[in-house]
Residue frames relative to the residue before (quaternion, step in Angstrom):
aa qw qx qy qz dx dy dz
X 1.0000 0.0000 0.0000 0.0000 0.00 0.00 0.00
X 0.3730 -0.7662 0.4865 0.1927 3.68 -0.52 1.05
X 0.5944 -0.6045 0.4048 0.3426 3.84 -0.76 0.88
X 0.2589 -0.6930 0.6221 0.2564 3.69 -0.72 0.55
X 0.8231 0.2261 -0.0040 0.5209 3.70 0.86 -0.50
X 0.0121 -0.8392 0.5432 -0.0223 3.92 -0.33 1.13
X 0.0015 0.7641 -0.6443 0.0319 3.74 -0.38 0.53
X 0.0381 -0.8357 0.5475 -0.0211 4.25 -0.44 0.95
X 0.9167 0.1217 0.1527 0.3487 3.20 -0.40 0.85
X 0.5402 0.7306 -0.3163 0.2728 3.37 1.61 0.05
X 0.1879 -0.7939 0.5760 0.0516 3.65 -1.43 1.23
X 0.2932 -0.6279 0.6800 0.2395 3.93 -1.04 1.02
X 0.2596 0.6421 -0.7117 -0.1173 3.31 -1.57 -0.13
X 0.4176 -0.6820 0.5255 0.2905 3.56 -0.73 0.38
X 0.5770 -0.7194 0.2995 0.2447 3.14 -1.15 1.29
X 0.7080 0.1800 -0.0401 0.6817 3.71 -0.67 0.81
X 0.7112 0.3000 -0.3707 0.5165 3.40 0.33 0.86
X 0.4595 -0.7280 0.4738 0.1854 3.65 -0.93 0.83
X 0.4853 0.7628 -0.2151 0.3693 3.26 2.00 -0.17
X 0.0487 -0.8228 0.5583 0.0945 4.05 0.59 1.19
X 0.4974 -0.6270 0.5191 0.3001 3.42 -1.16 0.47
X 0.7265 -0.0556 0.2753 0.6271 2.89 0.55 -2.04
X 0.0459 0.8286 -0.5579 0.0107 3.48 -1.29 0.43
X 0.7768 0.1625 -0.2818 0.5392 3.63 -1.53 0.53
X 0.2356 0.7674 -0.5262 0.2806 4.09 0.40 0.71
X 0.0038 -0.7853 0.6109 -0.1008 3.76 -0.42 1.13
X 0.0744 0.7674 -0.6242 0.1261 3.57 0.13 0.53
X 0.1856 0.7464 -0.6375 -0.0457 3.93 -1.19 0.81
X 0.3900 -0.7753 0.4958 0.0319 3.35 -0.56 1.98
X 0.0156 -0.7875 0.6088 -0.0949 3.71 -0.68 1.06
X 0.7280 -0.4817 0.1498 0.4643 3.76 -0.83 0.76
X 0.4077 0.7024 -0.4631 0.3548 3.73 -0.59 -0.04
X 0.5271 -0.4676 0.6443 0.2972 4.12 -1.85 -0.08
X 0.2046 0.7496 -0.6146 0.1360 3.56 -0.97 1.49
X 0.0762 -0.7922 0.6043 -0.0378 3.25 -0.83 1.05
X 0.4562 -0.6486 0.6090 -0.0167 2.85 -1.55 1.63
X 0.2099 0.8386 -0.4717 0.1736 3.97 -0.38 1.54
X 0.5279 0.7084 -0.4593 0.0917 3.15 -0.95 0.77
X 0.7450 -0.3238 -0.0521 0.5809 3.64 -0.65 0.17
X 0.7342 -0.2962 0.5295 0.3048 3.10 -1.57 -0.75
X 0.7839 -0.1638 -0.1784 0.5716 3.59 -0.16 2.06
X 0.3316 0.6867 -0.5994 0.2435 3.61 0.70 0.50
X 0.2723 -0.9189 0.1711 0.2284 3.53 1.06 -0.67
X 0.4591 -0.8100 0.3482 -0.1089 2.12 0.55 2.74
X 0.7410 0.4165 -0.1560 0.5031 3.33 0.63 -2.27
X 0.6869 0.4068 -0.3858 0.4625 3.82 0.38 -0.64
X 0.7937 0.2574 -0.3313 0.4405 3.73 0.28 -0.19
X 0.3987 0.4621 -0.5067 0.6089 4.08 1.35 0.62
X 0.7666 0.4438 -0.2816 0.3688 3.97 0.56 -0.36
X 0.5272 0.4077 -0.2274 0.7100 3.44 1.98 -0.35
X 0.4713 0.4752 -0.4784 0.5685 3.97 0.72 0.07
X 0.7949 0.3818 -0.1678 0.4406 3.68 0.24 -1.22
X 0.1333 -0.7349 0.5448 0.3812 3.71 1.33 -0.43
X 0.0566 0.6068 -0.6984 0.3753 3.68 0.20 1.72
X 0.6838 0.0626 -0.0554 0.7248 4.23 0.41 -0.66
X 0.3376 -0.6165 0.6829 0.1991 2.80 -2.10 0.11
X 0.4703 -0.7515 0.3602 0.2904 3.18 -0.84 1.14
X 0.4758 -0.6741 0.3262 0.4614 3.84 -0.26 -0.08
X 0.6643 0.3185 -0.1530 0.6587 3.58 1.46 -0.62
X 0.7009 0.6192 -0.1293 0.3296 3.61 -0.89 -0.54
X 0.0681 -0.7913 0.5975 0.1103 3.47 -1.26 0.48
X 0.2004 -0.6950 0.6795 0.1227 3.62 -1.07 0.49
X 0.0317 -0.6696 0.7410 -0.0401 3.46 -1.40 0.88
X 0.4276 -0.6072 0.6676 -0.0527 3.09 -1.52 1.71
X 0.1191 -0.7551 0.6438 -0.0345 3.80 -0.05 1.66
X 0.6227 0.6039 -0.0452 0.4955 3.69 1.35 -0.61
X 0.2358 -0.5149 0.7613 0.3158 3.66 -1.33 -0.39
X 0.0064 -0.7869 0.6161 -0.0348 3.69 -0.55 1.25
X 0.4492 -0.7415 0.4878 0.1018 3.40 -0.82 1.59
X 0.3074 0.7042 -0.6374 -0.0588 4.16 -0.59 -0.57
X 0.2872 -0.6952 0.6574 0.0441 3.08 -1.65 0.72
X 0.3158 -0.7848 0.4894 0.2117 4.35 0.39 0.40
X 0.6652 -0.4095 0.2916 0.5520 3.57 -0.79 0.54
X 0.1461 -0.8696 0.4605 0.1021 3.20 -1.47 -0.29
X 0.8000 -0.1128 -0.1742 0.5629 3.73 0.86 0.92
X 0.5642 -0.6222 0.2049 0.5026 2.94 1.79 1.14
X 0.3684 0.6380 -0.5543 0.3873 3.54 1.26 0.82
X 0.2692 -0.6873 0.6244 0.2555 3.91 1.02 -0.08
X 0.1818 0.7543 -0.5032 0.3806 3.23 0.63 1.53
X 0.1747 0.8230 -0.5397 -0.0299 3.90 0.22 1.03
X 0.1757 -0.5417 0.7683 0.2922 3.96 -1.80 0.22
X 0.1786 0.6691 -0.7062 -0.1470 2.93 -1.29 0.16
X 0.0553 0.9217 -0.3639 -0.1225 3.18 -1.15 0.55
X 0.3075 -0.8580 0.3384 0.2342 4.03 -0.07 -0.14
X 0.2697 -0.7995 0.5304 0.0814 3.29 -0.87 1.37
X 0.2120 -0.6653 0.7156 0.0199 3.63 -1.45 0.29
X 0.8335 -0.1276 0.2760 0.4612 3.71 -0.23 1.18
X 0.6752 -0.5588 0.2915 0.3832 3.44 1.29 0.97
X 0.5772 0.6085 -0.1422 0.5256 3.64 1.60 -0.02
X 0.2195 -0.9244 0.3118 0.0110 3.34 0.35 1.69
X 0.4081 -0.8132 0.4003 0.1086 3.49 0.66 2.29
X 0.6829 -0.1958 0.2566 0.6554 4.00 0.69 -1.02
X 0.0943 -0.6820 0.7197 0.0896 2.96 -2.28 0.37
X 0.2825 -0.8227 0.4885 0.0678 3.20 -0.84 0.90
X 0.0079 -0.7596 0.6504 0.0045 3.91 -0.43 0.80
């Protein structure tokens, strides 16, 4: 089964700041329910936003095997859609 989503190798660092979030991350996302957890500011939202190429990552490349939907929190209910297209042809959504 080919990867609907490829991310190689990917590093945050905040700009002007010697401070890396996250680094050397390879993640390859294939059809199925995945969920992205952990504490509070570890940085969940900044690497769901480099998944979506919403941010660029500072290291790293993401490839989009897919039409890949995201939707960002929303009235601070941490309330995500995400969903996933094929050819304009909506595969699942997740609430």
């Amino acid at each position: 089964m080919s990867h609907l989503l490829s991310a190689s190798q990917i590093k945050f660092q905040f700009p002007n700041s010697d401070s890396v979030l996250f680094k050397n991350i390879s993640i390859y996302i294939q059809h199925g329910i995945h969920v992205l957890t952990g504490r509070n500011g570890v940085g969940k939202s900044i690497f769901a936003e480099i998944l979506a190429k919403k941010r660029q990552p500072s290291d790293g490349i993401v490839i989009h095997h897919v039409k890949v939907g995201y939707l960002s929190q929303i009235d601070n209910k941490q309330f995500w859609i995400t969903s996933v297209y094929k050819n304009d042809y909506m595969l699942k959504s997740e609430y």
